[in-house]
C-alpha positions in Angstrom: 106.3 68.7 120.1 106.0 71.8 122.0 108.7 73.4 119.6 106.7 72.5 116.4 103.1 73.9 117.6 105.1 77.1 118.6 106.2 77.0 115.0 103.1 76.3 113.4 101.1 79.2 115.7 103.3 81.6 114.8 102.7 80.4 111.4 99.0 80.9 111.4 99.6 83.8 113.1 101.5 85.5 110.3 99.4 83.8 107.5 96.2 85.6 109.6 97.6 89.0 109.2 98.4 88.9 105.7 96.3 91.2 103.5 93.1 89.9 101.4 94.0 90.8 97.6 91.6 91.8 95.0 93.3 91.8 92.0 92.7 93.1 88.1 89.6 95.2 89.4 88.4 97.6 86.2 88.0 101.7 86.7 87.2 101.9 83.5 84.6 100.4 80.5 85.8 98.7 78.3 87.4 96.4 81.0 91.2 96.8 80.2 94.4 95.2 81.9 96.1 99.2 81.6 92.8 100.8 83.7 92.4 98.3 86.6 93.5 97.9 89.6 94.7 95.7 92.9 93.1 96.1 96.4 94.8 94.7 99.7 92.6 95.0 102.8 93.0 93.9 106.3 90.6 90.7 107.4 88.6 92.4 109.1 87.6 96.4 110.1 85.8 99.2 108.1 86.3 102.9 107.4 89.5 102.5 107.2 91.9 105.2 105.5 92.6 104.3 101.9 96.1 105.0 100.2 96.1 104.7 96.3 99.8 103.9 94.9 100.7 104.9 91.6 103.8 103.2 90.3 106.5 104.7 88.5 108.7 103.7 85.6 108.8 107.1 83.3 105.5 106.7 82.0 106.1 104.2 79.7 106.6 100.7 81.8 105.6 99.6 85.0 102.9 97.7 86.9 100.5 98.0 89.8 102.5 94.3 90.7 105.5 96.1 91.9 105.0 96.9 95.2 107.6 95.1 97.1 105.9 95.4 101.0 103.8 98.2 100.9 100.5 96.1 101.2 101.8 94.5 103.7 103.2 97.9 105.6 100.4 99.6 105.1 97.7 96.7 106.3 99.2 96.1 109.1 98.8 100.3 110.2 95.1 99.6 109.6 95.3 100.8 106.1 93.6 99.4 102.5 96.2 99.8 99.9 95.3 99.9 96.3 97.7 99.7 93.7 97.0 101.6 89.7 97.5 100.6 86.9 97.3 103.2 84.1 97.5 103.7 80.3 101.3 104.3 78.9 103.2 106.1 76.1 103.1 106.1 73.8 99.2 104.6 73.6 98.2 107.5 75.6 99.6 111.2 76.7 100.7 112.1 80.4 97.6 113.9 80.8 95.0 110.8 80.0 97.5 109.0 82.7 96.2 111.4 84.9 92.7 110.9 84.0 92.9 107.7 83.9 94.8 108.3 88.1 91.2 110.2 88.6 89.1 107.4 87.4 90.6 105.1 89.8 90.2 107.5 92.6 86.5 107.9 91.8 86.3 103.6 91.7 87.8 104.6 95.2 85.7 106.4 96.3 82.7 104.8 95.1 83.9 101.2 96.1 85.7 101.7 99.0 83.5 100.4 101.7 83.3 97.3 99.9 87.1 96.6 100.9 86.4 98.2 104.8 87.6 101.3 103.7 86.1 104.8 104.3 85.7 107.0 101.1 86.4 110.3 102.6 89.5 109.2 104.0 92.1 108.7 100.7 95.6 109.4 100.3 97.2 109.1 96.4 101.1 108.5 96.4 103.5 107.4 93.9 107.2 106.8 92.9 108.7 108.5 90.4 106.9 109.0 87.0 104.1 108.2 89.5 104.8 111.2 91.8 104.3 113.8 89.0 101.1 112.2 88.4 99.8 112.1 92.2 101.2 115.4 92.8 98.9 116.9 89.5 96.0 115.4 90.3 96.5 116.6 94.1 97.2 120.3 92.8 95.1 120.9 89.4 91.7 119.8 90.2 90.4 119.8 86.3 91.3 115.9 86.6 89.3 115.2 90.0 86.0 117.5 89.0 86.1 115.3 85.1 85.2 112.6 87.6 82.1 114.5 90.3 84.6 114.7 92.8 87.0 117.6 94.3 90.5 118.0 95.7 88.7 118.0 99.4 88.2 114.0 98.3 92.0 113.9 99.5 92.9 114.1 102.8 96.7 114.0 101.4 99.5 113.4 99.1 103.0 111.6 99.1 105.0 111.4 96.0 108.1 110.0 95.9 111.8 110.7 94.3 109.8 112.7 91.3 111.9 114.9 88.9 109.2 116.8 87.3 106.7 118.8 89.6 107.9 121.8 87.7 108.8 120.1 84.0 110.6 123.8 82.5 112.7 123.6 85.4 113.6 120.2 85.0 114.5 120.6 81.1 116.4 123.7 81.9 119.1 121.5 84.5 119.7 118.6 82.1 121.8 117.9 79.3 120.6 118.1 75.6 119.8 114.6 75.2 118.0 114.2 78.3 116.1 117.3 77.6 114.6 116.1 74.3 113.3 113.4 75.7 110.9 114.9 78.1 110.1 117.5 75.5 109.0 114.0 73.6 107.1 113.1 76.6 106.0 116.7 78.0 105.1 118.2 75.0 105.4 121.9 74.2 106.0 124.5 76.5 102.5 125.3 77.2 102.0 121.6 77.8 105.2 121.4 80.1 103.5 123.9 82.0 100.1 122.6 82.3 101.0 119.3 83.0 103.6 120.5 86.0 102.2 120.2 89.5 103.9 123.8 90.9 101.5 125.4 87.9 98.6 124.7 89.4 99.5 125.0 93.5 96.8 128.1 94.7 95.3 129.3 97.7 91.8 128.1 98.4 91.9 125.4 95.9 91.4 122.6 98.8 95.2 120.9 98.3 96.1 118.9 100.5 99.2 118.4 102.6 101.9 117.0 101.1 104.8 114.9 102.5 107.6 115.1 99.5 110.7 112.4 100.0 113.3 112.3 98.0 116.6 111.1 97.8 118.9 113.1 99.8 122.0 113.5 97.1 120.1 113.3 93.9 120.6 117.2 93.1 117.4 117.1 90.7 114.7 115.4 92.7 115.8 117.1 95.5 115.5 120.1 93.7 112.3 119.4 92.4 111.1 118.4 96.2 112.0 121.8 97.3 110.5 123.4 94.4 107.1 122.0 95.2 106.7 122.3 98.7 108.2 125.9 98.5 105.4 126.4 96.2 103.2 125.1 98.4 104.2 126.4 101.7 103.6 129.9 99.6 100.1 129.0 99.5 99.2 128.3 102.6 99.6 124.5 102.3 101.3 122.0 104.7 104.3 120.7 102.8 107.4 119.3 103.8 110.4 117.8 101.9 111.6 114.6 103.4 115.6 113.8 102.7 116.2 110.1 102.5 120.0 109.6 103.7 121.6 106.7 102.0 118.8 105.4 99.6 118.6 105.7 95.2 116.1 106.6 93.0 115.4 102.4 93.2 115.7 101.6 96.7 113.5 104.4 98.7 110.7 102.8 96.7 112.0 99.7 97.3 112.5 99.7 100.9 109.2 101.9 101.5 107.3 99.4 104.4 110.7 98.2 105.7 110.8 98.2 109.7 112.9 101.1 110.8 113.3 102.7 107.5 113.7 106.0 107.8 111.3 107.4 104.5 108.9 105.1 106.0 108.7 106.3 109.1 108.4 109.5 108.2 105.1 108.9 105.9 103.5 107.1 108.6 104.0 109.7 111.0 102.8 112.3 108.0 99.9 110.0 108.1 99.3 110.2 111.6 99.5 113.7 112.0 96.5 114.1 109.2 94.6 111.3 110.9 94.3 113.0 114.2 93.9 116.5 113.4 91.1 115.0 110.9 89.9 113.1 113.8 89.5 116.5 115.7 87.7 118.4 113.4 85.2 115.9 111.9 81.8 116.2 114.0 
């Protein structure tokens, strides 16, 4: 008897500390499945810091769904996670993904303390095609001021395994075939440029610090990673590229929120760092 109440404690116990889910919340009017979005909060707290996810899958699939156990990672450090969903090629252009990236931030922001979270404290992260987009709307603050807010709104910025914080650069290192494609995607060279995070990386601009992980052999995200925090470091910025030994393009996503995963550990102490020294300078 003793056994199965042990058993069914710890089984309340785990089912206690799972997070609340809001799901399919709208950002955007008209009210569309592509502009909405899925909040996981802790039971109980407020003005907690907020991390927005922005999923990869080269801007043309993927879903705010795939999150393997991030909510559950990132709950459990006190966190609301919130998962986007945005607009994809070819119904919109990498740059309306962005906007539509800004538009959740501002639901956020505005919503935030609905959810116990605290509206001045966000972090926007993504994998993949989602990295380019956190990293542009952390760097070129057009897509945050179309919204009333400002690159100050974010306390800091994680993207992850991303191939194109510097698009030129990235069409330069691959074969033909591959290279046409992003043209398809990127545009011309003036909207390779523009829509490249390392364009836009300037002093006094309010950017963020940035944690970068990447895979550790992949020669083009890590170049990429270095490329963007160099770029940052140059302005002033706190950046760091984060090597992931042993993981692919699929599994340091995957495995982000695993316990003693290295990637992970390293974001939550990135996250840690920015919490205390925030701590120390807010009145």
């Amino acid at each position: 008897m003793r056994t199965v109440l042990a058993l069914l404690l710890v089984a309340a116990t785990a089912h206690a500390a799972d997070p609340k889910a809001y799901r399919d919340l709208a950002y955007a009017e008209p009210k569309s499945e592509r502009q909405s979005l899925d909040v996981y909060a802790p039971t109980e707290g407020k003005n907690l810091p907020v991390v927005v996810w922005i999923h990869g899958g080269g801007w043309q699939r993927g879903d705010k769904s795939e999150v393997q156990k991030k909510p559950q990672a990132f709950v459990d450090k006190g966190f609301v996670f919130i998962s986007v969903n945005y607009r994809l090629l070819p119904d919109a252009t990498i740059k309306q993904m962005a906007g539509d990236v800004a538009k959740a931030i501002r639901w956020t922001h505005d919503h935030a303390r609905d959810y116990g979270g605290d509206p001045n404290t966000i972090f926007v992260m993504g994998h993949s095609a989602g990295a380019q987009l956190a990293a542009l709307v952390c760097t070129d603050d057009s897509y945050l001021t179309a919204e009333g807010l400002s690159l100050s709104t974010i306390n800091g910025c994680v993207p992850v395994d991303g191939d194109t914080y510097d698009v030129p650069m990235q069409i330069a290192a691959v074969e033909e075939r591959r290279a046409g494609i992003y043209r398809q995607k990127f545009g011309d060279e003036k909207s390779q440029k523009d829509l490249s995070p390392v364009t836009h990386v300037a002093k006094g601009k309010n950017i963020p610090p940035f944690l970068i992980l990447h895979v550790a052999d992949h020669p083009e995200t890590k170049a990429q990673s270095h490329r963007l925090a160099k770029a940052l470091e140059e302005a002033g910025i706190s950046a760091k590229a984060f090597p992931a030994e042993g993981k692919s393009h699929t599994t340091i996503n995957a495995d982000l929120g695993l316990p003693d995963d290295q990637p992970t550990e390293a974001l939550f102490d990135f996250l840690d760092g920015v919490l205390k020294r925030r701590k120390k300078t807010t009145p």
